[in-house]
Each structure stands twice: as C-alpha cells, then as structure tokens.
N, C-alpha and C positions, 0 to 999 in steps of 0.2 A: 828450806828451798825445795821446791817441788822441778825433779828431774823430770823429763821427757824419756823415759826409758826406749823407746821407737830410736831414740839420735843416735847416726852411729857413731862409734869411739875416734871419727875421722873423717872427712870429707874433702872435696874439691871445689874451689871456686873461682871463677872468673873475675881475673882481676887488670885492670887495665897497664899500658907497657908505660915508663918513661921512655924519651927522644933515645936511650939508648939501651932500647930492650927488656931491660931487666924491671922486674913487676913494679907498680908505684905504691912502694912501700918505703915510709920514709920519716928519716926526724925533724923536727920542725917545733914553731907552737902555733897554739891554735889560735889563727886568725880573726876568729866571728865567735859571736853568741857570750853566753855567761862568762866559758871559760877563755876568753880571750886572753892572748899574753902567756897559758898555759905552754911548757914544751910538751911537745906530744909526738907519739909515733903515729904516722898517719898510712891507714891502708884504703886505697882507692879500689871500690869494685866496679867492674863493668857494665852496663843494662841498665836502659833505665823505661816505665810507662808512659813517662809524661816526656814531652816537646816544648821547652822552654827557649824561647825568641830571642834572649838573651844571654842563654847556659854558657858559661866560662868553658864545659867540659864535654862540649858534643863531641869528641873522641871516644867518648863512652857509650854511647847510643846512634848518632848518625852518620849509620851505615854510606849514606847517598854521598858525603864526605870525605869521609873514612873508609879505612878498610880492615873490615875487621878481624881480619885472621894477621894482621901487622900491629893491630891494638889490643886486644886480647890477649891473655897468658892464665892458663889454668892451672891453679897451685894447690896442693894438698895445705888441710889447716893445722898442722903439725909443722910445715915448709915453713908458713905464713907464721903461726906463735914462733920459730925459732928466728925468723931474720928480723921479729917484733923485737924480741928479746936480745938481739945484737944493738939495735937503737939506744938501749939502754935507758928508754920512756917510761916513765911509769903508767904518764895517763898515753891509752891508746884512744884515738877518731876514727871509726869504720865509716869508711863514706861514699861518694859512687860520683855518679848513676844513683840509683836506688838500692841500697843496699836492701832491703825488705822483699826486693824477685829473688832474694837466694836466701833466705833466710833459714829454710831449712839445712842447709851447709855451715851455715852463720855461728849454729848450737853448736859446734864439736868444735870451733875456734874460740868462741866466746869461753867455752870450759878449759882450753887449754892455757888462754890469756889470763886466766883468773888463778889456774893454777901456779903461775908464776907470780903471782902477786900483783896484774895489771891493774887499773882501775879504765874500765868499757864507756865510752862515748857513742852514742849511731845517732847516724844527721839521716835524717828519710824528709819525704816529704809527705808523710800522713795520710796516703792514701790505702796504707792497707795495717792490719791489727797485726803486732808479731806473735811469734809463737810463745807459749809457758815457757818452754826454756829460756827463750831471746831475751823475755819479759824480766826475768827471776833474776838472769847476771849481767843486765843491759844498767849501770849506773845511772846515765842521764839521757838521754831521747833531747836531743834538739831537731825540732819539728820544722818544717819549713815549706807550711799550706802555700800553692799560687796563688795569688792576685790574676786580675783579670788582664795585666801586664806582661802576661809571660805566655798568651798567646793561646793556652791552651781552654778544653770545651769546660762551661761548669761541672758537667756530670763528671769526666775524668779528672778535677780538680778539687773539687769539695766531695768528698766522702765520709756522709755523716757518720756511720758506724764505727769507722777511725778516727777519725778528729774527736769522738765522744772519750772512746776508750782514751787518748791521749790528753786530751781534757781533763779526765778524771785523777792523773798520775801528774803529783806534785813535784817529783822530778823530769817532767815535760816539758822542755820552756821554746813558746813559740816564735821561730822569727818571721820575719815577713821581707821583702824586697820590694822597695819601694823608691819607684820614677819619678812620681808627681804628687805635689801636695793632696789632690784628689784621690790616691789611692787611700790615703787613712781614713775615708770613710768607711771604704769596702774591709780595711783592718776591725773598725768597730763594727760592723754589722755579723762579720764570722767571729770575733770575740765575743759577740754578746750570744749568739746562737748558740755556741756551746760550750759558753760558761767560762771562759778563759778568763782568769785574773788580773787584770790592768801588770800585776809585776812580775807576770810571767809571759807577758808579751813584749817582744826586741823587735824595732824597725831598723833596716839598714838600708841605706843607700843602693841602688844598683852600680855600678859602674867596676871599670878594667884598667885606669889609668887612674895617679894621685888625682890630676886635674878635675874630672868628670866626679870623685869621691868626693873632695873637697864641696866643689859646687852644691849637691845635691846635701851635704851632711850642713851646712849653714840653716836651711831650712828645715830641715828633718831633726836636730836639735830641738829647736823652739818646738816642732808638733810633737812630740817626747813631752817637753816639759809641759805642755796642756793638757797631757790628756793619764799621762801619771804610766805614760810606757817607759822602757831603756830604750834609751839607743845602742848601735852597736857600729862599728866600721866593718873595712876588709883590712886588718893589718897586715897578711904577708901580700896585701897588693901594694900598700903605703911603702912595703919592707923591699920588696923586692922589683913589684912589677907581677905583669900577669906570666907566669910562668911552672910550669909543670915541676912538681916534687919538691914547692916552697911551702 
C-alpha cells in the first residue's frame, strides 16, 4: 500500500447533523448499489458541487434552504472511527454531499476505519479523482455520474478525467438515477465513452415514496434486462420512508 506521508495522523470533517443534533453517523444497511441489503455504519458528510433537482439530501449543500451552522457538525476522524466502531458495522458507507470536497481529511479516517478491521465503501459522484491514500484503503467506489435529469450543466457533470480514472478501477460500480425510459440512452452513450462494462453499470429508479419506486422500477426492470445492466432500488426508502439516519 502506498501511504500519502503529507496525511496527518488526524483530521476534521464536516459532517451533516441528524433532526436531533448529533452528527449523522449511523447503523443501518445499505440501501442502493451492489451492496444492497449489506448492514453498514453509515457516515453522512456535508458539501457538495453539484445541484441535483431531485437530491433526497439538500440539507447538505442548500444553504438558500437550510442553515448551515444548524446542519453542519465538525468532527475529528478519530471522533468519527470511534462512534463508527460503537455501530458495531463492519462494512462502513462514507457518503454526503460529496464526500471527495474533503477528501483530504477522508485519509486519516479511512486509516483509522481500517485499523479497526472496517471494510470502506465512498458513494461520490465522479467528478473528481481521489487522492493515493483515499484510492489504496477505499474497498469499493460506487460512482453515481448525473444524467441530464438532475438538472445540472454538462461541463459540471461529466468530467472525463474522473469518470476515466473510475472507469479504469474494477471495484467502481456505476449507478445512474433514472426518471424516464429516455434516460438509458444517455446511460449508454457515457458507458460506451469511457468504457464501462454493461455489469458494472446499476440503474435505479428516482423516487422518495414506495409508490413513485414501484412505478418507475416496473419499467426500469425490463430496460436492465435488455441491455445486460443490474438494476437496483432505494431499500431503506421501501424500509422505512424518506427519512434521515435510515
């Protein structure tokens, strides 16, 4: 493993608050992607680049909304590995916002997580390349490029220098969120551009309610089974409801 010797032995990061304060750091399993079904400790950070029309979690970036000195909590990553390790999760989800605007902070938690025997999940959405450390104890990268669904500009959405580098990494698996039969076009057209594998590409549904999940997964099956993707759901939507720290 090639250490980042620059990382310090410790760091701070912004991490978003649950309804009642305390940072959103939590047990649970994982909803979406390969590992679905998985229990996992799940650590929610704050900030994010992109503006998605539809984001479950604009408590984490809009400000205009929110407030963010009531959303925000800033935690040492020693804070963070020890209330991970109260969870008693093995696999942990780092997830946001984007977790990759702190990624330099990310290194001195990712080294502590690992020291306890964690196994590291980061959900980004691909717009920027992590660092050698993030890279070296990051287990699996679920990637989650926008569609043109989600509101935002191409240039801030497809960034080919990232999506290459993630591309390249067979523990990368890409999801996509998808409204309309028509987005899987725009799924194949960035699959084929940078080489993504039909069985490391996941469509899932959009939606915040069973109802709205169900609908949309009827036909999002069938385009799965044509074109040799996975599908995927939102399980703790199905489980619980749209709701913070599920």
């Amino acid at each position: 493993m090639t250490l980042d010797v620059t990382a310090p032995a410790t760091s701070r990061l912004k991490l978003s608050r649950l309804p009642n304060g305390e940072p959103e750091i939590f047990a649970s399993v994982q909803g979406e992607g390969v590992s679905a079904g998985v229990p996992s400790a799940f650590v929610r950070l704050s900030l994010c680049n992109l503006r998605c029309s539809w984001c479950d979690t604009k408590y984490t970036w809009d400000w205009e909304r929110y407030d963010s000195k009531r959303e925000i909590v800033t935690l040492g990553s020693d804070e963070i590995a020890r209330r991970v390790q109260e969870t008693g999760m093995r696999n942990v989800v780092i997830t946001g916002g984007e977790p990759l605007l702190q990624q330099r902070a990310l290194g001195p938690l990712a080294v502590a997580l690992k020291g306890h025997g964690r196994r590291i999940e980061v959900e980004t959405n691909g717009t920027m390349e992590p660092t050698a450390l993030l890279s070296d104890l990051t287990d699996q990268w679920n990637v989650s490029p926008k569609l043109a669904n989600s509101g935002n500009a191409p240039a801030e959405r497809d960034v080919a220098p990232a999506l290459r580098w993630f591309a390249a990494r067979p523990h990368a698996y890409f999801k996509f969120v998808v409204t309309e039969p028509g987005d899987i076009d725009e799924v194949r057209q960035l699959s084929g551009r940078y080489g993504i594998p039909a069985e490391r590409v996941l469509l899932m549904p959009e939606g915040r309610d069973a109802a709205t999940l169900h609908r949309r997964s009827v036909w999002l099956v069938e385009r799965c089974q044509e074109q040799g993707y996975r599908f995927t759901t939102r399980l703790h939507v199905l489980l619980w409801g749209d709701q913070r720290g599920r």
